[in-house]
C-alpha positions, 0 to 999 in steps of 0.5 A: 695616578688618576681620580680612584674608580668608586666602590659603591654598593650600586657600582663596583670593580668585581675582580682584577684579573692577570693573564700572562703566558705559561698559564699564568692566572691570577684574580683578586675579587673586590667587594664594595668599599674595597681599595680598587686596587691589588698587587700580584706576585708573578715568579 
């Protein structure tokens, strides 16, 4: 895994977002100083 992208107040991830077939969506939305990171559970 590679260097962690930063969380600050002046630049953020806003969400992470999964999109797969049979209407499958998912979003998990970051705040600043939040882990850039999720996991999904996909059944």
């Amino acid at each position: 895994m590679g260097t962690p992208h930063p969380m600050t107040e002046e630049h953020y991830i806003m969400w992470i977002e999964l999109i797969c077939k049979d209407n499958c969506y998912k979003r998990k939305f970051l705040k600043p100083g939040d882990e850039p990171k999720t996991t999904f559970v996909v059944a």
